[in-house]
N, C-alpha and C positions, 0 to 999 in steps of 0.2 A: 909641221904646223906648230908653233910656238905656244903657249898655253898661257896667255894672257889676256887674263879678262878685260873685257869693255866699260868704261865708267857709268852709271847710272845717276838719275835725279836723288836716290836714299842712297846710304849708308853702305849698302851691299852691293859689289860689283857685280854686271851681271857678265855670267858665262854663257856662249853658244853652244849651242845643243852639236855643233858640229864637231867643238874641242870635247865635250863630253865623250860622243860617237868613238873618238878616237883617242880615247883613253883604254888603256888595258890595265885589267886589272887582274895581278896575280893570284891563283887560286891551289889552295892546298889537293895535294893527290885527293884520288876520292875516298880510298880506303880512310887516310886523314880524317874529311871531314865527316866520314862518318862514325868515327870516334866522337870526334867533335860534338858531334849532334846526340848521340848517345849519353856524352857525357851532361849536356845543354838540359838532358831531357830528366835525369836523373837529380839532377840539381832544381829543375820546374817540382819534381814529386816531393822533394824537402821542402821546397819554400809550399807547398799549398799542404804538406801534413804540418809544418810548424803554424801557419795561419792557422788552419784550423783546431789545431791544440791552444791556440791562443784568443780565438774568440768564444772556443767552448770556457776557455776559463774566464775569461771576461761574463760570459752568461753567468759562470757560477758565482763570480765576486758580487755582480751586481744583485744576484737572488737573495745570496747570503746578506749585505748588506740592507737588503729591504727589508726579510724577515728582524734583523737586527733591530732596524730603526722604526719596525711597526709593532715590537714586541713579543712576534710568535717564536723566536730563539732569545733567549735571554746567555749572556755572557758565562755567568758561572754554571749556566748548565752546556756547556762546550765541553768537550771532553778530547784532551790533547794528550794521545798516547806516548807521542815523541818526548813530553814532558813529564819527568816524574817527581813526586813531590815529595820535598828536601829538598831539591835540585834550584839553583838561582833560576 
């Protein structure tokens, strides 16, 4: 069965569910994918520990910045240990 789609009224050919049907599609051993998946999974717990390091620092920037701008932290009372003084 030749795998040509049908022409429709839009923009997108439409395909039969029959050329679908008889479509195969190659699939890695399973031991594979379940590497695969292990690895899928381990890369999901980086992206949501990085989101979350990233919105708790967004909470702190936005706190810090409030306190800033209403007063209750004042600039030169900041104390930056990474900076020592004589240093540019």
């Amino acid at each position: 069965m030749p795998c040509v789609p049908s022409p429709t009224a839009g923009n997108f050919p439409k395909i039969d569910q029959g050329v679908i049907e008889a479509t195969t599609v190659p699939l890695p051993p399973l031991e594979e994918q379940t590497v695969i998946a292990q690895s899928l999974r381990h890369i999901d717990r980086k992206i949501m520990a990085a989101t979350t390091r990233k919105n708790a620092l967004d909470v702190l920037f936005r706190t810090l910045l409030h306190h800033l701008m209403t007063g209750k932290v004042r600039v030169n009372e900041l104390e930056f240990p990474a900076m020592k003084k004589g240093s540019p």
